[in-house]
C-alpha positions in Angstrom: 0.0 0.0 0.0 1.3 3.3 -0.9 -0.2 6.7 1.0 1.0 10.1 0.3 1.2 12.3 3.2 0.4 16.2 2.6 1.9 18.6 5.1 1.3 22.4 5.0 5.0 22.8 5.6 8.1 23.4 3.5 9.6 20.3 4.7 12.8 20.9 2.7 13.3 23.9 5.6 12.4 21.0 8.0 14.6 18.2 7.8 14.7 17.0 11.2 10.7 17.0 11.4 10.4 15.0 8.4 12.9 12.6 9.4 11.2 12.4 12.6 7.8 11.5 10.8 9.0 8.9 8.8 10.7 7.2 11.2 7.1 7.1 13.2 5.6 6.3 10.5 7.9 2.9 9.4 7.4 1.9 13.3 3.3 2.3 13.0 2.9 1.3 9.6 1.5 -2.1 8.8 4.4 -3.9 6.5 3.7 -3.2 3.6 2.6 0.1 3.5 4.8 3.6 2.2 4.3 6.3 3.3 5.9 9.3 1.4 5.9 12.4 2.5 5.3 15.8 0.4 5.6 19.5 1.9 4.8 22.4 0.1 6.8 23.9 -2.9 10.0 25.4 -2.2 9.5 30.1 -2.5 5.5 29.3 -0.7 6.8 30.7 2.6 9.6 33.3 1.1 8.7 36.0 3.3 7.1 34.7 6.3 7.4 31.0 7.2 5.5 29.4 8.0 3.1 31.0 11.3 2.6 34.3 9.6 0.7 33.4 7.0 -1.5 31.4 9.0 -3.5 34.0 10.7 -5.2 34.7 7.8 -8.1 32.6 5.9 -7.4 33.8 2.5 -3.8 32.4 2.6 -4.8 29.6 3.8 -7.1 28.8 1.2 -4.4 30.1 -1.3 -1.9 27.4 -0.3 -4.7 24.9 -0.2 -4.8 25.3 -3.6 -1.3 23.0 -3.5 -3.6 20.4 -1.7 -6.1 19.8 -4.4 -3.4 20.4 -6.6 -1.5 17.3 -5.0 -4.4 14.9 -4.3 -5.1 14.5 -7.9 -1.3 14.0 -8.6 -1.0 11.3 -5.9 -4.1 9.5 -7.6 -3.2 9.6 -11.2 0.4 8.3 -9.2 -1.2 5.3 -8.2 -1.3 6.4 -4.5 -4.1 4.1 -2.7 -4.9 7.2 -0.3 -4.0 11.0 0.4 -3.4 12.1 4.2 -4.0 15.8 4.9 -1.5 15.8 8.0 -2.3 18.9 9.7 -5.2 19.5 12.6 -5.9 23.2 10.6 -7.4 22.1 7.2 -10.0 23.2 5.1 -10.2 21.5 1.7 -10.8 17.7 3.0 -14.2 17.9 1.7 -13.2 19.2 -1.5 -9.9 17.3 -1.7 -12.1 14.0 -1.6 -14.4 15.2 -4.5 -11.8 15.5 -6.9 -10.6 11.5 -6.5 -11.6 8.6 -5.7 -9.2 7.4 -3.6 -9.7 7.8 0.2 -8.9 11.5 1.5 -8.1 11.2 5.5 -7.3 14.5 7.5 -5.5 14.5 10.7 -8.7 16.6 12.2 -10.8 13.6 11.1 -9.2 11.0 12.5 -7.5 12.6 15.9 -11.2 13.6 17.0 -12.9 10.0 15.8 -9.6 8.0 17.6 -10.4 10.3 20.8 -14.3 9.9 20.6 -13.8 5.8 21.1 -10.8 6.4 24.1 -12.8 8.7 26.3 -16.1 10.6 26.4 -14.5 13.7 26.0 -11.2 15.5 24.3 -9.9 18.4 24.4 -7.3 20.1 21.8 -3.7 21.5 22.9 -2.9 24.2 20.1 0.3 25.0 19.3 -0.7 28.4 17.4 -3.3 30.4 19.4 -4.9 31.7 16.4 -6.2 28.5 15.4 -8.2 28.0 18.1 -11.2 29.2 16.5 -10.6 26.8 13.2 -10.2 24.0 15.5 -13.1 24.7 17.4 -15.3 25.4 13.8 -13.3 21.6 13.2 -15.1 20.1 16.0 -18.6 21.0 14.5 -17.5 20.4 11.0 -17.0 16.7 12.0 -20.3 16.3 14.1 -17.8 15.7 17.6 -19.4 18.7 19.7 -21.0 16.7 21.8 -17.4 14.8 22.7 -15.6 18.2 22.8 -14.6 19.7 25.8 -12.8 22.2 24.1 -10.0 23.5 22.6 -6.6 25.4 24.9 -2.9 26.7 24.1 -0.3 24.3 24.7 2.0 27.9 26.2 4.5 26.6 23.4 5.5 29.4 20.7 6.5 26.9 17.1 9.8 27.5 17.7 9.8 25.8 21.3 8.5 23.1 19.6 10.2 22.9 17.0 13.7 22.9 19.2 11.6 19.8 20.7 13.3 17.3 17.9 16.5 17.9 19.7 15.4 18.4 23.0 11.8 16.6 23.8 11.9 17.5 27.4 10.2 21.1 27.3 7.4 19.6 24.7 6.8 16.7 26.8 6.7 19.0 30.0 4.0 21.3 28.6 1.7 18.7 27.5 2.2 16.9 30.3 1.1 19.9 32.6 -2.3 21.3 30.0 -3.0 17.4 30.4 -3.3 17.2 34.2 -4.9 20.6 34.2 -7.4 19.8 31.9 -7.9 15.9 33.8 -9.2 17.8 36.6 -11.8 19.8 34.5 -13.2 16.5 33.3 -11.3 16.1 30.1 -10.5 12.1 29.2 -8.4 12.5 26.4 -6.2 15.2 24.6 -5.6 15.7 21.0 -1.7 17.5 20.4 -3.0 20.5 17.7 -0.7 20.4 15.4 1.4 17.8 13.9 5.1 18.8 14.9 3.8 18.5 18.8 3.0 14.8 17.5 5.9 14.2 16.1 8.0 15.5 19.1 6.1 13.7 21.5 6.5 9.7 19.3 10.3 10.6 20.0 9.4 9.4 23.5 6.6 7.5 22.6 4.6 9.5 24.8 1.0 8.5 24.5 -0.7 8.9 28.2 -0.2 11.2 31.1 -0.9 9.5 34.4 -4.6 7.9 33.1 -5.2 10.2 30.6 -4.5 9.2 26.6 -2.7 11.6 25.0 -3.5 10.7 21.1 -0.6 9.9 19.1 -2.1 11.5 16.0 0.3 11.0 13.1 -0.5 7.3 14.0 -4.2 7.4 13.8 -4.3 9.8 10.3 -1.9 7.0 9.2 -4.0 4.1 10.6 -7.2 5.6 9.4 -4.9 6.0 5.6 -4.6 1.9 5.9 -8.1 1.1 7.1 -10.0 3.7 4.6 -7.7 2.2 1.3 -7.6 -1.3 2.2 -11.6 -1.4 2.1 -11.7 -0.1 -0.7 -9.2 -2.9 -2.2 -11.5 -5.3 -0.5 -14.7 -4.4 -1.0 -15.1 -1.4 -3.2 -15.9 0.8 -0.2 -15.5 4.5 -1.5 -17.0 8.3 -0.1 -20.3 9.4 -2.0 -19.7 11.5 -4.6 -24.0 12.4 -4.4 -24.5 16.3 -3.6 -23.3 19.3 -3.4 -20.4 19.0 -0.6 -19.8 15.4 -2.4 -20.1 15.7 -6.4 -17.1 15.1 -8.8 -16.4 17.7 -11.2 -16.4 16.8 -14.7 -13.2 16.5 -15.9 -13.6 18.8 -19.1 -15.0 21.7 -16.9 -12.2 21.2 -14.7 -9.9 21.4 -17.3 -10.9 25.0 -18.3 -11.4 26.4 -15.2 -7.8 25.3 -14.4 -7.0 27.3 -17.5 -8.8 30.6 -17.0 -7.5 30.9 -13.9 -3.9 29.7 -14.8 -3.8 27.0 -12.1 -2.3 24.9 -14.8 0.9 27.1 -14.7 0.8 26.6 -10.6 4.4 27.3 -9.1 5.3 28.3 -12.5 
């Protein structure tokens, strides 16, 4: 089985985070499975990288545009699924009506993992100014009645980032917002973003006294196995029936794509 994992970072800037993530993902992976990893073109963060440009909506749905670029590419590649591997995405619905391979997001399956550990989660965030996209997340996935909530982890990205060297500040932090948030009633606790995931399966770090803490690069991955293995098996595929679901056809596609030059992308 071959999965293409989708990351909203320039991981060519990242080296030890990528390393980091395929290393997790050879230990969680059933045999069998590759998983290669894809960031986002090299000059997409020139100026700010990468926190900057994601306070605001309209960049984000600019470099999403990579995304839907990408999940096509990875089908007509013969990838058997396409993981959207960050908490903060917008374009999983719309990624999944362009293919018919299985589209998995790391919202998606964090929240479903933590809805069948505990009867409710909260989310650590990494980048304040997410908070309100993860909490609109929460709705969009039909888990508010699981959801405690979503907090700050008191990390800034670089902290965590240092954490692939040094996981002991990381691990601290989360192990703190996850005895805090134990005594408000929470069961389990989804890390926010994908780099405090990937600092914390350098430890394996996966509960905090009773609590779970979910090791979400594993469960996007996991979900990526189960999703396009049924659909080897037994044909089991997302609706393409309504408006949120329908594929476009092809030809229309086509000239849209060329009216709005997306078929000179990164050119």
């Amino acid at each position: 089985m071959k999965l293409w994992h989708q990351s909203r970072t320039d991981l060519g800037r990242l080296p030890r985070y990528a390393e980091v993530m395929a290393a997790h993902f050879a230990r969680v992976g059933e045999p069998g499975t590759t998983v290669d990893l894809h960031g986002m073109a090299p000059g997409t963060y020139d100026s700010d990288y990468p926190t900057a440009d994601t306070q605001y909506s309209y960049f984000s749905y600019l470099h999403s545009l990579q995304i839907l670029d990408n999940v096509r590419r990875a089908e007509r590649e013969g990838y058997d699924g396409f993981l959207i591997m960050n908490l903060p995405e917008v374009v999983q619905e719309e990624a999944q009506t362009l293919v018919d391979i299985p589209v998995v997001s790391y919202a998606q399956a964090s929240m479903y993992t933590a809805a069948m550990l505990g009867r409710r989660f909260a989310i650590v965030a990494m980048i304040p100014t997410f908070i309100p996209l993860y909490e609109s997340h929460i709705e969009r996935y039909g888990m508010s009645s699981r959801a405690w909530g979503v907090v700050p982890l008191g990390l800034q990205h670089s902290g965590v980032f240092a954490g692939f060297d040094d996981p002991a500040p990381v691990v601290a932090a989360v192990e703190q917002r996850t005895r805090e948030l134990a005594e408000q009633g929470v069961d389990v606790i989804i890390p926010g973003e994908a780099p405090v995931s990937a600092v914390l399966s350098l430890v394996g770090l996966t509960r905090v006294d009773e609590t779970p803490v979910v090791d979400t690069l594993g469960a996007t991955l996991k979900f990526g196995e189960t999703m396009a293995r049924l659909a080897q098996v037994s044909g089991l595929r997302a609706t393409k029936r309504g408006y949120f679901h329908a594929k476009p056809p092809s030809g229309r596609l086509a000239e849209l794509e060329r009216f709005y030059r997306l078929d000179q992308f990164g050119a």
